[in-house]
N, C-alpha and C positions, 0 to 999 in steps of 0.2 A: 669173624664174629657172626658173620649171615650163616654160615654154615651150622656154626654151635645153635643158634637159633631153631634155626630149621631139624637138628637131631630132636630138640625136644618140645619148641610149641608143633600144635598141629595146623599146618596152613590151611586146613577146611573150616577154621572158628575164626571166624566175623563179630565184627560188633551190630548190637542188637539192641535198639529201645526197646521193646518191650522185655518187660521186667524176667518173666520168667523163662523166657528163650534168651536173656544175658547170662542168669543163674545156671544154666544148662550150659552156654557157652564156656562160662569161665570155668565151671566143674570138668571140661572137656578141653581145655587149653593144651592140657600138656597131653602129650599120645599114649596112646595104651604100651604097657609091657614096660614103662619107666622105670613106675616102683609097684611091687604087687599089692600093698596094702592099700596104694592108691585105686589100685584099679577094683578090689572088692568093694571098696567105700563107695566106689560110682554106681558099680551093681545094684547095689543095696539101694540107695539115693533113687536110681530107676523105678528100682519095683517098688518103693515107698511112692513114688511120683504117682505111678502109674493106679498104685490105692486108691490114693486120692481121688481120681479122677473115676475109679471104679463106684466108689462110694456115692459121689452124685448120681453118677446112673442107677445107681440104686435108690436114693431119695426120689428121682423121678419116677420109677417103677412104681414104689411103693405109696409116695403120696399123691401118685397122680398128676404132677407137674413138668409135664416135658420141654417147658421153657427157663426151667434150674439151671443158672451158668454156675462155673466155677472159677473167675477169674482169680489172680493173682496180682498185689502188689510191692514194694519195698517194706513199706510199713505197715502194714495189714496180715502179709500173707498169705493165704490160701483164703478165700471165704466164696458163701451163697450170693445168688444175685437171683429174686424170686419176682417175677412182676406181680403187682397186686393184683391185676385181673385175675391171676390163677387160684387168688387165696380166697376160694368163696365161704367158707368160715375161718373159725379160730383156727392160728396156725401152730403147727403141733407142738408139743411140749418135748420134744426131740430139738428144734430149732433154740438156738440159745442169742445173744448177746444182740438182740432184732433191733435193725433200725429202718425207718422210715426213709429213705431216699427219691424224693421225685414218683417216677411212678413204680418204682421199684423197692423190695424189702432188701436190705441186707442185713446179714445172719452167719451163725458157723452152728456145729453143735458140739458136741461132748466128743465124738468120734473123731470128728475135724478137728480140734485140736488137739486129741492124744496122739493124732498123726503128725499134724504140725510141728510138734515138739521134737520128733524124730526126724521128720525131715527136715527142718530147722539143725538140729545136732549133729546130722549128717554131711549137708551146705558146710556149715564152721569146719568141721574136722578134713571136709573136702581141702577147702579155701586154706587151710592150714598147713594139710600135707604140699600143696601147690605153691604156697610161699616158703615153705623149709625145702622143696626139690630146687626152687630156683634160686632160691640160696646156694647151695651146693655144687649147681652148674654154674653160678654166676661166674661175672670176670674177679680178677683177682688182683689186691691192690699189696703192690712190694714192698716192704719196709727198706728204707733206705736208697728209696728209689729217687734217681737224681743225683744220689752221691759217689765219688770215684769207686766207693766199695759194693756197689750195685752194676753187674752190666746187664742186668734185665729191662723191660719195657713192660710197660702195662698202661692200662687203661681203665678209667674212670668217666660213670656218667653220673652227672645231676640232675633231677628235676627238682625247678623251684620257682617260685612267681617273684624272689628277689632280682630286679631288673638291672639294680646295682652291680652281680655278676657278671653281669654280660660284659661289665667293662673290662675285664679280666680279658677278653679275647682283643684289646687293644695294646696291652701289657704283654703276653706271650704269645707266641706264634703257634704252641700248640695244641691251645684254646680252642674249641671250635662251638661255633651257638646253633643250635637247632629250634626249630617249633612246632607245633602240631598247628596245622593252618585254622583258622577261625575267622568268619566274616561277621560282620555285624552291620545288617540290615534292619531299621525302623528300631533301631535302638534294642536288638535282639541279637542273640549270638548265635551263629549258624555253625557246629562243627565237621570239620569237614573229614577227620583225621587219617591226613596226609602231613611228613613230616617236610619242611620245608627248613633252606637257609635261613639262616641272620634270627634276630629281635621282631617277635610280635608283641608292637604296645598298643596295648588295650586301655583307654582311659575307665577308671570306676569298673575293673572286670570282677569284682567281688558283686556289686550290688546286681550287673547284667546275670553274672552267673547265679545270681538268686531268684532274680524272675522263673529263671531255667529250671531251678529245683521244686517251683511251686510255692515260696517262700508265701506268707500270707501279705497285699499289696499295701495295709498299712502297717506291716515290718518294714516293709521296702520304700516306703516313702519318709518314714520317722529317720532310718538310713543316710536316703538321701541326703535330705533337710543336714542334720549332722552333716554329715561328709560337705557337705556346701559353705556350711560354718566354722567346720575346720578348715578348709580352701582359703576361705577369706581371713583367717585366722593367722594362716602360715605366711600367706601373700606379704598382709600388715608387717608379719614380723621379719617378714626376708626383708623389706623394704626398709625397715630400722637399721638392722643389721649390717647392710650394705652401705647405710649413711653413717652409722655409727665405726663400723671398721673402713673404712675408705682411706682413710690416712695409714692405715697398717697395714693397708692391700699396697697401696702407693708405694711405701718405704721397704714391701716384700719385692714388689717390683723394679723398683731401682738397684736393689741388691742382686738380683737376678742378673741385668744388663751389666754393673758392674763387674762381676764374676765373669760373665763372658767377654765382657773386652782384658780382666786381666790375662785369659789364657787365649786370645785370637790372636793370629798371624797378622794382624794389619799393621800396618806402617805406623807414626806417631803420628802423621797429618789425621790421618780417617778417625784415627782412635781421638784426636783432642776437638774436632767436629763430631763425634759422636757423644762425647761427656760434654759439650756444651748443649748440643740436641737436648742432651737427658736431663742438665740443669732446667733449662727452659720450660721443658714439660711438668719437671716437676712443678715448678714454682705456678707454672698455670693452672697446675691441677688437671692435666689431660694426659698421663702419663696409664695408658692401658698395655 
């Protein structure tokens, strides 16, 4: 499997918070000479990039502003960052969608976005060819696998945050559970990603992993609040439940022990002390 890995990601791409050296990275996952359509689109993708960034050097030139950043983010994508110092009057009418930030303007114009759209369209059709190649490479799942009429093997992976799965690897032997390691430090998630043995439980990892996204903090607290209410919600009602089926957990349970003394090897002594045992408990109501 590491080997098939290794023909087609490129082991030089790393993960990367910052936004637009992840976009670079995953445009660049998979190795050049794959598939050629993939590899023009990246081309193109560059020299679009590389516009962009030509173009602020140009707004600097031209308005005089050598302090023009051109950062990048998920949801924005491409824009101006002008400090107001710089703007000793009205600022041009070339500059469009201006907002007031701190001590800063941000801004795009008409050109910045006729780019953004392309390189925007380019990202997609990247990100697309890159999930139809590893489709194509992927593993391969057999029909009929497991049955006398199958003598192939294969392999399947899942990800999922249903935790209920995991129990699966206590059921078959060739279950195996994985995790991508994750600390949670002052009630923050730290990723660390390194794949690790067994079950990572994370209590409430939906609302931690909100904080992480930037969620706004009374989303996350309205959230909370809910998710607290349904806790005590569930707790109530397990607690009913438990009292309310307890006589039908009782009478599952004695059918249980009964089934196993009728097909145990013991003697009649062991066996006629063990159904008086289980009388007993029953009638006491301690029969776990």
């Amino acid at each position: 499997m590491m080997t098939r890995i290794g023909d087609v990601i490129d082991e030089d791409v790393v993960h990367s918070r910052a936004p637009f050296v992840a976009c670079t990275q995953q445009c660049f996952a998979i190795k050049a000479e794959i598939d050629g359509l993939l590899d023009v689109a990246r081309r193109s993708f560059c020299d679009t990039s590389e516009a962009i960034h030509n173009l602020a050097t140009k707004y600097r030139e031209e308005f005089y502003m050598p302090n023009l950043k051109i950062p990048y983010n998920n949801r924005l994508g491409f824009y101006f960052i002008i400090p107001q110092k710089d703007i000793t009057e009205k600022l041009p009418n070339k500059f469009i969608q201006v907002v007031r930030h701190g001590k800063n303007v941000h801004c795009s114009s008409f050109e910045l976005a006729s780019m953004m759209v392309q390189w925007q369209s380019m990202l997609d059709g990247i990100l697309s060819s890159r999930a139809y190649i590893l489709i194509l490479l992927s593993l391969v799942i057999v029909d009929e696998l497991g049955r006398a009429t199958s003598s192939l093997k294969a392999y399947t992976v899942f990800a999922t945050h249903m935790e209920g799965l995991s129990e699966l690897a206590t059921m078959y032997p060739n279950v195996k559970i994985l995790h991508f390691e994750v600390d949670l430090r002052n009630n923050r998630l730290d990723f660390k990603f390194q794949l690790k043995d067994g079950v990572r439980r994370v209590p409430h990892y939906g609302l931690l992993l909100a904080r992480v996204a930037g969620l706004p903090a009374s989303v996350i607290d309205t959230a909370t609040s809910i998710t607290s209410r349904i806790t005590e919600q569930e707790m109530v009602r397990m607690d009913a439940n438990c009292e309310q089926y307890r006589s039908l957990e009782m009478a599952y349970q004695a059918v249980q022990r009964l089934i196993c003394l009728k097909y145990s090897n013991q003697g009649d002594d062991y066996i006629r002390e063990a159904l008086q045992d289980l009388k007993e408990s029953y009638a006491a109501g301690k029969l776990t």
